[in-house]
C-alpha positions in Angstrom: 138.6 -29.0 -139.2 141.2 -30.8 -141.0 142.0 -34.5 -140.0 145.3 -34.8 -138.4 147.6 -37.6 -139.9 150.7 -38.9 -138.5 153.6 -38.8 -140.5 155.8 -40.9 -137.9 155.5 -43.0 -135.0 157.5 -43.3 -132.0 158.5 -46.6 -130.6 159.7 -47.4 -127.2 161.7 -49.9 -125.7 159.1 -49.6 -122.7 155.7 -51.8 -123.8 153.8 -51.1 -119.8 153.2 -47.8 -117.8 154.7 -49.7 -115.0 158.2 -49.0 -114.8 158.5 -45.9 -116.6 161.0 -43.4 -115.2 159.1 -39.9 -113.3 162.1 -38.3 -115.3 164.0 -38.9 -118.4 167.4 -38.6 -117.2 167.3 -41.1 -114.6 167.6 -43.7 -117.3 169.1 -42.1 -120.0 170.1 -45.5 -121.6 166.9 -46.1 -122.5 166.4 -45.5 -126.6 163.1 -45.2 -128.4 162.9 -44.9 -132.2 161.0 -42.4 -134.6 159.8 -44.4 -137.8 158.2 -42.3 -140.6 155.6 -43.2 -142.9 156.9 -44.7 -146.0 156.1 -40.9 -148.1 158.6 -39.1 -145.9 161.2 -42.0 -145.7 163.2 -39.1 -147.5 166.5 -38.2 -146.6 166.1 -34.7 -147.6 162.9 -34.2 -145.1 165.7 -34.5 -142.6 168.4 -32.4 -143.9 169.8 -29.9 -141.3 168.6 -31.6 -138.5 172.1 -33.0 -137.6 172.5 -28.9 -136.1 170.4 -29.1 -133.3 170.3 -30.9 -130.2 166.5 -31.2 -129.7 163.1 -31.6 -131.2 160.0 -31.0 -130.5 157.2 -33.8 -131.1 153.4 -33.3 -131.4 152.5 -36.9 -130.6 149.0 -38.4 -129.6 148.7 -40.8 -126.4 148.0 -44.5 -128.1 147.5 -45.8 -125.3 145.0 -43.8 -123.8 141.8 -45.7 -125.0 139.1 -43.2 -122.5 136.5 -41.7 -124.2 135.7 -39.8 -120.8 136.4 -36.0 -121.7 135.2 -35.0 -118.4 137.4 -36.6 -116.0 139.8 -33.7 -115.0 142.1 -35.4 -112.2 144.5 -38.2 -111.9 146.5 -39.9 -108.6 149.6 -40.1 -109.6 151.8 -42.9 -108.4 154.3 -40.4 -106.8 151.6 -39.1 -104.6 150.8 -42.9 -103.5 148.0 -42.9 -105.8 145.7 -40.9 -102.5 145.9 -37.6 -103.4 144.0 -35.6 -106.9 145.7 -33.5 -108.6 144.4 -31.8 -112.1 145.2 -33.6 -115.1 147.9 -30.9 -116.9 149.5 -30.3 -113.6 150.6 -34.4 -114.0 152.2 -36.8 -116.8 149.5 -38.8 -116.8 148.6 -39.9 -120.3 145.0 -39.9 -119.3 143.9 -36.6 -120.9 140.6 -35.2 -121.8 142.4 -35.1 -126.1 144.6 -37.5 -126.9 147.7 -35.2 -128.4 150.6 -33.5 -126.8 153.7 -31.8 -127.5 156.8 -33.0 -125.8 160.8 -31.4 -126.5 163.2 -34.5 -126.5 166.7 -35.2 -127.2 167.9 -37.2 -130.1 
């Protein structure tokens, strides 16, 4: 298999898991920033994007430093942290691979 290689990376304004919002819109002032790689700092890599309203990223979970592909269930917060529910039926960035697709406004 080919090795995967970022051509961006997404920056938040948010630098903890603590105090992220359970959905976007309830804090739609809050901004993050895609930077691209210095090779596709190109303006016409962009061109035509001004003609839609949302993307699609394929991004990988920096922050998830587990190694533990086995563990299949989370507690999320919502829940009070007591209850298990299976990993892909949560947010959680603990997952079993590290990459994930998300569709965003810009």
């Amino acid at each position: 298999m080919k090795e995967i290689r970022p051509i961006a990376f997404f920056r938040s304004p948010l630098t903890s898991k603590f105090g992220i919002p359970r959905q976007s819109g309830l804090a739609d002032n809050l901004v993050g920033k895609i930077v691209f790689e210095p090779q596709y700092q190109r303006e016409e890599a962009l061109r035509g994007l001004e003609d839609f309203d949302y993307l699609w990223l394929i991004w990988g979970f920096s922050a998830n430093k587990s190694t533990d592909e086995g563990k299949l269930t989370v507690r999320p917060p919502r829940l009070g942290g007591n209850e298990r529910l299976g990993v892909f039926a949560t947010r959680s960035p603990f997952r079993p691979k590290w990459s994930w697709a998300v569709f965003c406004s810009y």
